[in-house]
N, C-alpha and C positions, 0 to 999 in steps of 0.2 A: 249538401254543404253543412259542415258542421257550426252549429252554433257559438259563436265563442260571447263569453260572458264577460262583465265589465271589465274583470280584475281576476288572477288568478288566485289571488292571496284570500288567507283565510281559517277558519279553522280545519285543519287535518291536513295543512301545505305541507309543514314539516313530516309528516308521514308519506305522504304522497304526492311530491309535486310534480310530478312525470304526467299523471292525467291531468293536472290541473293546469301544466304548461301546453299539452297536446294539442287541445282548440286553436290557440292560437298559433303555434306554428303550422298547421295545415291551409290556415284560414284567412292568416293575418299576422303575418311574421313580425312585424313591426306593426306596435301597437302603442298606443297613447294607453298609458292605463295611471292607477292611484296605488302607491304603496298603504301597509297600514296603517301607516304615521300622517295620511291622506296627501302627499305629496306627489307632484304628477313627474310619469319618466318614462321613455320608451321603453318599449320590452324588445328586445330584438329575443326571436328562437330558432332560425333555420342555421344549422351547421355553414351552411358558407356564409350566413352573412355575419352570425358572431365570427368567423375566423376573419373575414377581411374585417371586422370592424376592432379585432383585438390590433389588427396590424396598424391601423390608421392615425397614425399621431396626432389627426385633428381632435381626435377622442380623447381627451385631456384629465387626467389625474387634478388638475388642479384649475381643470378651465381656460388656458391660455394663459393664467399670470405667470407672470417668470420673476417677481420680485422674492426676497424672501420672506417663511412666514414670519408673520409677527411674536414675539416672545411665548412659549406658553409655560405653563405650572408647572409641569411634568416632562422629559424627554418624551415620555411615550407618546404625547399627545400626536406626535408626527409621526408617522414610518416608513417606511422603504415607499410602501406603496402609494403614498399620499406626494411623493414626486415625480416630474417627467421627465425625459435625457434633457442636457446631459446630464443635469445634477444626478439624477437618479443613476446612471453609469458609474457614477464617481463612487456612490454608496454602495452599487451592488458590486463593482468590482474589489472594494475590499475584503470581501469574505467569499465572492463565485470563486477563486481556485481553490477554497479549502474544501468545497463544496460539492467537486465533480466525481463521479461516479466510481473512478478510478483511488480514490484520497478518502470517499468513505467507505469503500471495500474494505477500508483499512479496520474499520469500524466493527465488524461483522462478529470477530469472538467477544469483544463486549458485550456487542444486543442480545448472543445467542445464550451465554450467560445471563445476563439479566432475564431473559424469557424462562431459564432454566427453574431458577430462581422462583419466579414467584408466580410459577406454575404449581410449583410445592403447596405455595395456601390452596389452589385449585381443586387441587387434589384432594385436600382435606375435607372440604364443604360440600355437600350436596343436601340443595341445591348450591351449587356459586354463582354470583356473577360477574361475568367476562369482563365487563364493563369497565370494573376496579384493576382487574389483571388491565386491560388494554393503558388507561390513563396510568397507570404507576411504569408500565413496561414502556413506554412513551415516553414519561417524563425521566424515566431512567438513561433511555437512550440520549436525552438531550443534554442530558447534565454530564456526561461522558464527552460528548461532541464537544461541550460548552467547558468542561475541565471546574465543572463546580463542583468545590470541596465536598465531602460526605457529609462532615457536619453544619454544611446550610442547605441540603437537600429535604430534610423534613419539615421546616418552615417553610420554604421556598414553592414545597407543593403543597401547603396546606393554600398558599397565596392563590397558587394556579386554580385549585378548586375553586376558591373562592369566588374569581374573578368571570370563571367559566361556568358556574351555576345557571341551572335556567330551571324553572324561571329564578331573578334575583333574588337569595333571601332575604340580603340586608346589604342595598344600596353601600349606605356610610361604612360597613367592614370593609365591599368588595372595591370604593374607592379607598378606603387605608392603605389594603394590601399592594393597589397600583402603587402606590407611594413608597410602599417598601418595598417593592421590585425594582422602582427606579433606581431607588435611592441605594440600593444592594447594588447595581450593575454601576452606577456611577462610580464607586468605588473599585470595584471590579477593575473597572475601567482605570483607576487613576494610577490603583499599587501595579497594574498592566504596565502601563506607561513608564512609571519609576525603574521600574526590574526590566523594562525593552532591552533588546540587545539581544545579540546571536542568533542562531539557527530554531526555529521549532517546527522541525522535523521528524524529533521523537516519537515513543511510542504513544499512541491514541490515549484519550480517554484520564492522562492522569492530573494531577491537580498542582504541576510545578510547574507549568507553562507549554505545555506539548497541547495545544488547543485552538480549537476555533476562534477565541474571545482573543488570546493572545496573539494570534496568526492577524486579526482584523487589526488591533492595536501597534502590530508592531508595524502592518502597511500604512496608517494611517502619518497624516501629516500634520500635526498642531499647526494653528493658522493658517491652512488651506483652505481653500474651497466648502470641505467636510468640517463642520463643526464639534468639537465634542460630545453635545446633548444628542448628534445625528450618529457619533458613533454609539455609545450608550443605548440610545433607538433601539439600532441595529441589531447589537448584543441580544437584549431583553426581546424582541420580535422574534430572533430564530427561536429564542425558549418557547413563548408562548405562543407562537403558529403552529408549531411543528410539534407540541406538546398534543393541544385537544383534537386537530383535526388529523393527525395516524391516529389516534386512538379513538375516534369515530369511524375511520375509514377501518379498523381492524373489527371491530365492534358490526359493523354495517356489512363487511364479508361475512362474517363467521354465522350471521343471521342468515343472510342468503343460503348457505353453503347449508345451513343446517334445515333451511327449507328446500332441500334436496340435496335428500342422500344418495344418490346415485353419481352426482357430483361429487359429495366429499369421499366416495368410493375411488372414484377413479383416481383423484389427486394422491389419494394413499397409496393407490395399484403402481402408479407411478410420478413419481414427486419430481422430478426432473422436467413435468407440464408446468409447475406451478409458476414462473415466471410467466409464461404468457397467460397462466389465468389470474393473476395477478393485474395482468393490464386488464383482464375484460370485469374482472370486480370493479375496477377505477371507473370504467366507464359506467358500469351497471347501477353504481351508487353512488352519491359525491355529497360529503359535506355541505359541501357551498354550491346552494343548486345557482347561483350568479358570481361574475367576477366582480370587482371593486367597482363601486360606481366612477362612472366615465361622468364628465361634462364634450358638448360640444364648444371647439373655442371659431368654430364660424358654422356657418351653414354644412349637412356634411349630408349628401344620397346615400344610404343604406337599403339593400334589398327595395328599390323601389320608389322608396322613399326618403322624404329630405328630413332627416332630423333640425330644426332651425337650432343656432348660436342660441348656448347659453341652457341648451334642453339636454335633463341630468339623462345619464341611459344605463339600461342593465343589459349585461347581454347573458343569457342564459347559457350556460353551460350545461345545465340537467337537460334541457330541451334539445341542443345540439348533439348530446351524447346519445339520444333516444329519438335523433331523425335516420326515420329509413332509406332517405337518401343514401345518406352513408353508409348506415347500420344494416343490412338486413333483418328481421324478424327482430326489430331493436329491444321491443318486452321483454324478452327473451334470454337467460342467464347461457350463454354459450361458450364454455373455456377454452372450445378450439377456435377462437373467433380469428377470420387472420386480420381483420380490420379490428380487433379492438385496440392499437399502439396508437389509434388515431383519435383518439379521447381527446376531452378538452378539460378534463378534470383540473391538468396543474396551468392552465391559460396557454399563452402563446403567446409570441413576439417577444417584447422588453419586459415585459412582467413574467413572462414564464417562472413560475416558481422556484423557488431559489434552492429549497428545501427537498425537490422532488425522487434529485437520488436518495437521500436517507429516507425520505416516507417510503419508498419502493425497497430498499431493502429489509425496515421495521417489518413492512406489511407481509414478506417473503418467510422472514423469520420466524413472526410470531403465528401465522397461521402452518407453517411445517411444525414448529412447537407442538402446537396443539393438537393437531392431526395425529402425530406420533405420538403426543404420550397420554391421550383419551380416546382411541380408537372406535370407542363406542360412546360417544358422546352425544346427548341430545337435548334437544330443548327443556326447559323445566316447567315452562308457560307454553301454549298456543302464541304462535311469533304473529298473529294476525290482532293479537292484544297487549302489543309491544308498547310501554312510555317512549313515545317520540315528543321529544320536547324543543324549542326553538325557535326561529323563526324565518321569515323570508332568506334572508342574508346564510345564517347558521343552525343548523338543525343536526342531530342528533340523538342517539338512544340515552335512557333514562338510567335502564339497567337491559342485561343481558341473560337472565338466568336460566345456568344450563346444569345440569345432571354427568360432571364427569366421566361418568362409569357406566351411563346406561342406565 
């Protein structure tokens, strides 16, 4: 019987939460444990019982209230995820058509370009780190998707660092910069509004209305249901979801891949694998080793057990992704895996990530990138003395430094 210990959490989660969630799902799938902020919340880890628990609407985004929220300071204070249907239906159907796999295919000479792009500093550095390529190639692609002008793109990701630092440098900056992302996309939002009208069908990526921000605005409804501050939200969420965590997830392949090279051999031997090793990277690694915190809004059995009304829960998705139930040999970096599509990386059910085709095409793009034009590329550090920085929720690398050329 394996021992499992009070709490997973702790120092070296963010580098390794896979053994540290491991105990407990062989032992104790649902567990009463303590965050590090000492707050008590179920852990759910076995692969079926986070997927029935992601499906369960008793497991509530907000608890069971159905009132709305109260006023806050900032749009951002609320987000997509922070609702449950229908409202949340209402919000994610304004921007899921622009969203589907098909519409950001459309996308594709944009990212491949921008990876082209600023591969070039790459190239120049040795050592470099990937780290900066990944976050700039990221928020590149987002501001394309998003139709945000060139010249608010280099403030706008001075903000993203900011806000995405870990640990915080400076509290009071990384709250300012919230405040001028809001306050940027509310506008965004209004001159959207004013210019509505016609078709944006257009070509991707340009900055006169052919867009995702424009596409959300011109579905929405002034005094509907959908508030302004809830489209605004919206807006400002695709930038910065899909900003830091592809650019962790490309960051967190390229590390694996370059802790075996017989792996990034093959992928070069034949590039045409990469999509499905793409799904088993997702599974092998995840940003966010939990999904959003759930509340129960009554009594709810899980795996077992009865979570009671009112009791917050995390369901693990690192631990799901790394049960052998599922997984065979789950440790184990496998690119022919034929279960790896069955990840829980981007969640499931009504949260299913909204973002998940474009992180799957980013992720597609910038590691053929890189494959192709450093063929001999390698680590510049020992990757076992990697800055993993973060925390229970969000974890990520610090920097990535790798030797271009060999």
């Amino acid at each position: 019987m394996t021992t499992v210990p009070p709490t997973p959490f702790g120092p070296g989660f963010p580098a390794d939460p896979y053994s540290r969630l491991a105990p407990f799902r062989e032992s104790c799938p649902v567990a009463r444990v303590t965050t590090p902020a000492g707050r008590p919340v179920w852990l759910v880890t076995r692969d079926e019982d986070v997927r029935e628990a992601f499906l369960d609407p008793r497991l509530s985004m907000r608890g069971g209230r159905t009132g709305p929220y109260p006023p806050t300071r900032r749009a951002l204070d609320v987000t997509l995820v922070g609702h449950d249907p229908p409202h949340h239906t209402r919000l994610r159907r304004l921007a899921a058509p622009w969203l589907t796999p098909v519409r950001v295919e459309r996308y594709r000479p944009v990212v491949e370009a921008a990876a082209a792009g600023l591969l070039d500093a790459v190239a120049r550095d040795d050592p470099a780190d990937l780290m900066r390529f990944a976050h700039a190639f990221s928020f590149r692609a987002m501001c394309a998707l998003l139709g945000v002008p060139q010249a608010d793109r280099p403030w706008l990701y001075a903000c993203a660092e900011s806000v995405f630092a870990r640990p915080v440098r400076d509290r009071a900056t990384a709250r300012a910069n919230l405040d001028r992302l809001d306050a940027y996309f509310h506008e965004r939002v209004k001159r959207r509004r004013a210019s509505s009208g016609g078709d944006h069908g257009g070509d991707p990526g340009g900055d006169h209305g052919d867009d995702v921000v424009s596409a959300i605005v011109s579905a929405w409804e002034p005094g509907g249901p959908v508030s302004r501050d809830e489209v605004v939200s919206l807006c400002a969420t695709l930038l910065l979801a899909g900003y830091e965590s592809t650019a962790q997830m490309i960051g967190m392949s390229m590390a694996a891949l370059l802790a075996r090279p017989e792996a990034l051999a093959a992928l070069r031997a034949d590039p045409g694998t990469l999509p499905r090793a793409v799904e088993e990277l997702l599974r092998f690694q995840t940003p966010g080793p939990f999904g959003t915190m759930r509340t129960a809004s009554r009594d709810v059995p899980v795996g077992g057990t009865v979570i009671p009304a009112g009791g917050r829960v995390l369901l693990s998705i690192a631990a799901a992704n790394r049960d052998p139930v599922r997984h065979a040999d789950p440790d184990a970096l496998d690119l022919g895996r034929a279960s790896a599509a069955r990840h829980l990386t981007f969640g499931l059910g009504t949260h299913f990530c909204l973002g998940s085709a474009l992180a799957r095409l980013e992720l597609t793009v910038a590691l053929h990138a890189i494959l192709t034009r450093f063929p001999r590329i390698t680590p510049a550090v020992p990757l076992d003395r990697l800055d993993w920085r973060g925390n229970h929720l969000n974890r990520g690398l610090a920097e990535l430094p790798v030797r271009p050329h060999g």
